[in-house]
C-alpha positions as CSV (number, residue, x, y, z in Angstrom):
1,X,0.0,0.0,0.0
2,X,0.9,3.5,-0.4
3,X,0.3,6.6,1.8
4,X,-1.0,9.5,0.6
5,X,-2.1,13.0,2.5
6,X,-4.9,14.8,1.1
7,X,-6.4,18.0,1.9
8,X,-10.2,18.3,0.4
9,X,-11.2,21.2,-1.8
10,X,-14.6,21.5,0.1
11,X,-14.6,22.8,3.4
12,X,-17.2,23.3,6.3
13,X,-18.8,26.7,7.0
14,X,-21.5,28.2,8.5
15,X,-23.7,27.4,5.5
16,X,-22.1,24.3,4.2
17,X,-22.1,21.5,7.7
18,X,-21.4,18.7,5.3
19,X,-18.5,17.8,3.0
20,X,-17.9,14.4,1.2
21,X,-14.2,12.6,2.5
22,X,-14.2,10.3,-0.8
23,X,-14.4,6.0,-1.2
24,X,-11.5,5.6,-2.8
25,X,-8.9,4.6,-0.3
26,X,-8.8,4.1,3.5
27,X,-8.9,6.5,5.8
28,X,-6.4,6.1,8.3
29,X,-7.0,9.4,10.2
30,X,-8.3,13.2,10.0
31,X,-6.9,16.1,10.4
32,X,-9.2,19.0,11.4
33,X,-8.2,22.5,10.7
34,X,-10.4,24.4,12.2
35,X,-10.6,28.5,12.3
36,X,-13.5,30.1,14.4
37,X,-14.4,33.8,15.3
38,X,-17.1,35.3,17.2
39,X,-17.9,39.2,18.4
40,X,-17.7,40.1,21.8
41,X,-21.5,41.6,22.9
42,X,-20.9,41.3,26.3
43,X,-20.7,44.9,27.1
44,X,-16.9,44.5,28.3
45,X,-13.8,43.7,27.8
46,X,-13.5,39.9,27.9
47,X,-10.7,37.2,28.0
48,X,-12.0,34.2,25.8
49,X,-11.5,30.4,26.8
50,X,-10.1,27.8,24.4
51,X,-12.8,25.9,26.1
52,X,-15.5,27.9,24.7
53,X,-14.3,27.6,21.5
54,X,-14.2,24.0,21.4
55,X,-17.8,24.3,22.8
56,X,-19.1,25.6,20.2
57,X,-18.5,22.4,18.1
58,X,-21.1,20.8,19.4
59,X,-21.0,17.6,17.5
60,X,-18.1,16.5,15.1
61,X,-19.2,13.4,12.9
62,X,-18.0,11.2,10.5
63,X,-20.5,8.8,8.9
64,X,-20.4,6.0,6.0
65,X,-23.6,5.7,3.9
66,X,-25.6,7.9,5.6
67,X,-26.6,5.2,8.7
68,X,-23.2,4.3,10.6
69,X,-21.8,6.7,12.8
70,X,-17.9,6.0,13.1
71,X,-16.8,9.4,15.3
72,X,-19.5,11.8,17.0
73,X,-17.7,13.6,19.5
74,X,-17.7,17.5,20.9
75,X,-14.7,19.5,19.9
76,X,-14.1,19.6,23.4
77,X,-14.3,15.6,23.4
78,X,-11.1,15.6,20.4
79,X,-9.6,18.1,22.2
80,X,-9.3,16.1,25.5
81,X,-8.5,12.9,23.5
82,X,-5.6,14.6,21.5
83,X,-3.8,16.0,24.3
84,X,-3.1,12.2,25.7
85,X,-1.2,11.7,22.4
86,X,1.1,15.4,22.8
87,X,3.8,16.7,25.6
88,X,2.3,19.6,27.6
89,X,3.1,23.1,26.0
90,X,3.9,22.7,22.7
91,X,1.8,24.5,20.0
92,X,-0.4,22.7,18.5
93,X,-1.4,21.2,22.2
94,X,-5.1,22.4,21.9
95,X,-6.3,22.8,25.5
96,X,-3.1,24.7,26.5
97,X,-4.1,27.7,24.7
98,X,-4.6,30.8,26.1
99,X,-6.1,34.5,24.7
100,X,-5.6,37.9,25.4
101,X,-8.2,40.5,26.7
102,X,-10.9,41.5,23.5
103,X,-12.3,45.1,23.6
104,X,-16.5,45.1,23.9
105,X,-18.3,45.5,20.2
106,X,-14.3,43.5,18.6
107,X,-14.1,39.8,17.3
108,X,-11.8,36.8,18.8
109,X,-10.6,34.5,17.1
110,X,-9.0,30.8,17.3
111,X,-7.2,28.4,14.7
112,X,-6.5,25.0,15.6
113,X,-6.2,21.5,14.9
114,X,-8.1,18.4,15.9
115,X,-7.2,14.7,14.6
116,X,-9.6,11.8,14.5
117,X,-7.3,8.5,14.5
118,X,-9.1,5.8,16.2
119,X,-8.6,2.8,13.1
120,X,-8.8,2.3,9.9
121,X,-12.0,3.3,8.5
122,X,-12.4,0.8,5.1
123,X,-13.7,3.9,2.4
124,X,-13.8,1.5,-0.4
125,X,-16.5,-0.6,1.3
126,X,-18.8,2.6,1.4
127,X,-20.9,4.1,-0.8
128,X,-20.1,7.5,0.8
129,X,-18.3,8.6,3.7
130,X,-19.3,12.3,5.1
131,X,-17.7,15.0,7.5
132,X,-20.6,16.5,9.7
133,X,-20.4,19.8,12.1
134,X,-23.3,21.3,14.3
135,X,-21.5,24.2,15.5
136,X,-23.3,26.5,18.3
137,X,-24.6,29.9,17.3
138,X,-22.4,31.2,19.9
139,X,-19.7,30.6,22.2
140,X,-20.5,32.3,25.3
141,X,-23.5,34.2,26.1
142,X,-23.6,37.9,23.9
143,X,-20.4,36.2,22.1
144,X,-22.3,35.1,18.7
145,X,-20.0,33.3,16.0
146,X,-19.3,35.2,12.9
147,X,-17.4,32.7,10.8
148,X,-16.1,29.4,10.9
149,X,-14.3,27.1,8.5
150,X,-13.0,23.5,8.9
151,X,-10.7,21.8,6.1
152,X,-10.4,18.4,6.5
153,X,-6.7,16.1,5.6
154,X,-7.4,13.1,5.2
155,X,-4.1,10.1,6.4
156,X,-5.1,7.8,3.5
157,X,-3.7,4.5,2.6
158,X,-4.1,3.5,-1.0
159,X,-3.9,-0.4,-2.1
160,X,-2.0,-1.1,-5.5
161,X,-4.3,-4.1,-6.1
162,X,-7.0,-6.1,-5.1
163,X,-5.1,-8.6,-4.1
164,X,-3.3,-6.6,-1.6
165,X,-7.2,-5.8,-0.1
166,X,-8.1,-8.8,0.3
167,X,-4.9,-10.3,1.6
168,X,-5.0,-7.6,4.7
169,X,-8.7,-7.4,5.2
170,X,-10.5,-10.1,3.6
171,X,-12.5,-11.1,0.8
172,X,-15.4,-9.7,1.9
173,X,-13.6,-7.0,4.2
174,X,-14.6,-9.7,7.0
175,X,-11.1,-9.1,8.8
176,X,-12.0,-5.3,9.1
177,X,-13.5,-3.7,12.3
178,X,-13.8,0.1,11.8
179,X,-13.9,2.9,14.5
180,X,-17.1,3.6,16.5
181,X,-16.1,7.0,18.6
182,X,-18.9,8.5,20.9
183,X,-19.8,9.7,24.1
184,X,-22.8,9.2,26.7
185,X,-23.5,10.8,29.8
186,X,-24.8,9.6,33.2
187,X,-25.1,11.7,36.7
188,X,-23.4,9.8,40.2
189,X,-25.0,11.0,43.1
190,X,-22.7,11.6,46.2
191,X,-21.9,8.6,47.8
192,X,-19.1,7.0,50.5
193,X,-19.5,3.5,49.0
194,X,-17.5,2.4,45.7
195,X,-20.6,2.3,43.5
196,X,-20.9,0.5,39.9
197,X,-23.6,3.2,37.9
198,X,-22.5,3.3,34.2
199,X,-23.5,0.5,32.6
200,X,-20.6,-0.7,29.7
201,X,-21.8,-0.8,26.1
202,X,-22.5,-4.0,23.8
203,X,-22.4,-5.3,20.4
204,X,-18.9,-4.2,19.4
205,X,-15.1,-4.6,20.4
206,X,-14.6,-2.2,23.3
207,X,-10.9,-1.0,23.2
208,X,-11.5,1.8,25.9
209,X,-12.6,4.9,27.0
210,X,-11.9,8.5,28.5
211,X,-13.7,9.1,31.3
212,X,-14.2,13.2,32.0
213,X,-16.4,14.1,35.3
214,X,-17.4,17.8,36.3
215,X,-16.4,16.7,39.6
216,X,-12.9,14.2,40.1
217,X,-14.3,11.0,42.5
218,X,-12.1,10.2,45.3
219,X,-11.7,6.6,43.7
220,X,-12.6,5.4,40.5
221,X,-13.0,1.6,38.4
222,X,-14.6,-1.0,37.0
223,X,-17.2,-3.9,38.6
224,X,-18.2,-7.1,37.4
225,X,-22.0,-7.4,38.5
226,X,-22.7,-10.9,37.5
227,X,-23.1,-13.7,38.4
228,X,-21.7,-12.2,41.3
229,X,-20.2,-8.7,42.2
230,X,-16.7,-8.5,42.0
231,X,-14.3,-5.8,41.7
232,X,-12.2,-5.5,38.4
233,X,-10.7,-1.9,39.3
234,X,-10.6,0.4,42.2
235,X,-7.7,2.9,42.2
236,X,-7.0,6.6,44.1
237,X,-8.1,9.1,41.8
238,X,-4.6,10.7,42.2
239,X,-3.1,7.3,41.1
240,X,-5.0,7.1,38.5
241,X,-4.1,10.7,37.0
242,X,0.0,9.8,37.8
243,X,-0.4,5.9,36.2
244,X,-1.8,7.6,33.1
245,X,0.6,10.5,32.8
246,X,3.3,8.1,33.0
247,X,2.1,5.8,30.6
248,X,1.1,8.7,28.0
249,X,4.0,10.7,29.1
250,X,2.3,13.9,29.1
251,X,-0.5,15.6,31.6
252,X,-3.7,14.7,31.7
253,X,-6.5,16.9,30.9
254,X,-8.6,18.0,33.9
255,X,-10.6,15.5,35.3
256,X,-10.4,12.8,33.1
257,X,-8.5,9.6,32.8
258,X,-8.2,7.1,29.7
259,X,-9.4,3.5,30.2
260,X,-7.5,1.4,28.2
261,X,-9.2,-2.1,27.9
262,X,-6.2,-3.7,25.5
263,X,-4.2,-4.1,28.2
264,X,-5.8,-3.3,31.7
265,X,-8.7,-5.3,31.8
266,X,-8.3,-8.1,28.9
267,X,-4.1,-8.2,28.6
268,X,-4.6,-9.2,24.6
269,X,-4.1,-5.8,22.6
270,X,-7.3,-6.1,21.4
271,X,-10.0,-5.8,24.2
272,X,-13.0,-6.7,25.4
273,X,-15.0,-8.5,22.7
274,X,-19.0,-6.6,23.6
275,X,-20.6,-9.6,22.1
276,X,-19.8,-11.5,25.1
277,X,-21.8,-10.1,28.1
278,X,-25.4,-8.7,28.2
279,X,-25.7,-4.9,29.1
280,X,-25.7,-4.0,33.1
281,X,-23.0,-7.3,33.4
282,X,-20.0,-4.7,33.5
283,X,-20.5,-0.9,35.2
284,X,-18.3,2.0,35.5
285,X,-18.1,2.5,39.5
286,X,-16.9,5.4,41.7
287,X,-16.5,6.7,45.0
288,X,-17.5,10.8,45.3
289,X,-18.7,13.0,48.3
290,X,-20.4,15.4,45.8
291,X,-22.6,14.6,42.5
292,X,-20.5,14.4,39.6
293,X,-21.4,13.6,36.1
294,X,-19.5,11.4,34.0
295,X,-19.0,12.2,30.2
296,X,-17.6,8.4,28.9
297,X,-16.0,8.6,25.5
298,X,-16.1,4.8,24.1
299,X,-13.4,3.6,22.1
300,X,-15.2,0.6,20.1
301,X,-14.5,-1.5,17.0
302,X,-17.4,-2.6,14.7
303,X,-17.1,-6.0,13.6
304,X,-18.1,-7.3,10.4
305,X,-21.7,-9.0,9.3
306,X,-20.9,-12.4,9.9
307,X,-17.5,-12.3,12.5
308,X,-16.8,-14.8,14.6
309,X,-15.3,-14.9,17.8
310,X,-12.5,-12.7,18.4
311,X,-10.1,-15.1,19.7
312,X,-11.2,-18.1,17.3
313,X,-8.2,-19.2,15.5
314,X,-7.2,-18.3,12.6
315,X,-9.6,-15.4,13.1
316,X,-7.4,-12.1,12.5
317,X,-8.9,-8.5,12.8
318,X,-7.2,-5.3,11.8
C-alpha cells in the first residue's frame, strides 16, 4: 500500500455543515483544521477560553452511507483525547491555549487543529463517507460566531491491487473492524460507597474509554456485576491521573482519565469482545462525596456481518 495525504477542496462553513471525504482509499486518520471567530456583545472587555471555542463544536461526525456513525464527538471531546497523544506546551497542544483581553463590540478569534485516529475506517466498502459539524450559534452568552471554517486532511492509505485488499482485510472486508467513537452521559450521586452506575456498552469490540467528570471521584474503576459482584478496578483518583501520565508521558486533561481495555482489563491488545456479556453485566463504578457527572467517550471497534469470535483461531482482525 501506499500513503497518501490529502487536503479536500470542500470545506465546512457556517452554511455548508457537510462535506464528502471520498471512497477511494482508506482512511487512516483526519486532520481537522479548524478556524473560528465570534464578536464580543458582552458589554466588556472579555478574555476568551479555548474551552469555549471548542464548545461551540457541538457535534463532530464522520459517517459512511448515511446510517453508521464511526466518530460523533464534541470539539471539546477531540480536544481532550488529542492531548493524551502530545507533551504539555507545545503549539499545536489544543487545551493549553490561552487569549488575550478582546475590547466590547471587537471579534476573537481561534485556529487549531483536531485529529480523528481511532482505526482504519475501510472507504472503499462505502458508498459515501461524510464529515458532519453542528456548531453552536455562539460561544459564550452575547459572544455570537461570525465565521467558521474547517478543512479536513485526510491520512489515507491506497492499495496497489486487489489482491493486496483482500490479503490484509479479507475477501469480503470480513477481517476489518472500523472505529465507532462516541460519548454518553450519566449523573453519580454523592456517595461513600465504591458504587458500579455506568453501565458498559455491547455489540462491538470495546478498546477503551476516556472518562471526564465535572467533579474528580475520590476513587474510581470498573465492577463485574454478574453472576456475582466483583471488583475488576478500584484505584486513588490521584493514582490514576500519575499511572496515566506516566504511561502517556504527558498531563492529563482535567478530570479525566483514559481507560485502556487492551491491556488493563483483557491483557490481549485487542479488548474486550462486547458480544460476550449482556448490558448491566460490566459498570463504570466510583466513589465521590459530591454529584459528579460522568462524560464516557467509548473507544469501540465494529465488527463485520458475519464475524466470529475474536479469539477463534485463525480469526485475524485489523
Amino acid at each position: 500500500m501506499k500513503f497518501h495525504e490529502n487536503t479536500t477542496p470542500q470545506e465546512i462553513n457556517l452554511s455548508n455543515p457537510a462535506v464528502e471525504l471520498g471512497n477511494s482509499s482508506i482512511h487512516d486518520a483526519y486532520a481537522l483544521e479548524i478556524n473560528i471567530s465570534a464578536k464580543n456583545e458582552t458589554g466588556s472587555a472579555k478574555v476568551p477560553t479555548i474551552q469555549e471555542f471548542l464548545s461551540a463544536f457541538e457535534q463532530i461526525a464522520v459517517m459512511s452511507d448515511n446510517t453508521r456513525y464511526h466518530y460523533a464527538l464534541t470539539g471539546l471531546d477531540i480536544a481532550r483525547r488529542n492531548a493524551m497523544t502530545m507533551p504539555q506546551g507545545i503549539p499545536s497542544r489544543v487545551l493549553d491555549k490561552t487569549f488575550t483581553s478582546v475590547a466590547d463590540d471587537a471579534t476573537m478569534s481561534a485556529s487549531f487543529v483536531l485529529t480523528l485516529d481511532e482505526g482504519d475506517l475501510i472507504a472503499l466498502q462505502h458508498d459515501t463517507v461524510t464529515l458532519k459539524a453542528a456548531i453552536a450559534k455562539q460561544i459564550a452568552v452575547d459572544c455570537p460566531v461570525t465565521a467558521c471554517t474547517i478543512n479536513t486532511t485526510i491520512f489515507e492509505k491506497i492499495p496497489e491491487s486487489v489482491t493486496e485488499i483482500v490479503g490484509t482485510y479479507g475477501a469480503n472486508f470480513e477481517r476489518a473492524l472500523e472505529p465507532k467513537v462516541y460519548a454518553m452521559e450519566k449523573t453519580l450521586p454523592s456517595t461513600t460507597e465504591f458504587t458500579g452506575f455506568f453501565d458498559l456498552p455491547t455489540g462491538s469490540l470495546l478498546n477503551g474509554a476516556m472518562l471526564h467528570w465535572t467533579v474528580a471521584p475520590s476513587q474510581v474503576g470498573m465492577i463485574q456485576v454478574v453472576p456475582s459482584r466483583s471488583e475488576i478496578h478500584r484505584v486513588n483518583w490521584a493514582t490514576a491521573v500519575a499511572r496515566d501520565e506516566r504511561r502517556l508521558r504527558t498531563a492529563m486533561p482535567s478530570n479525566t482519565l483514559l481507560m485502556d481495555y487492551n491491556s488493563e482489563w483483557m491483557l490481549n491488545a485487542l479488548g474486550k469482545d462486547g458480544r460476550t456479556f449482556n448490558r448491566g453485566d460490566y459498570q463504570i463504578a466510583a466513589k465521590s462525596a459530591t454529584e459528579t457527572k460522568l462524560r464516557y467517550v467509548s473507544f469501540e471497534k465494529t465488527f463485520p456481518a458475519g464475524a466470529g469470535a475474536v479469539f477463534e483461531p485463525g480469526n485475524r482482525f485489523l
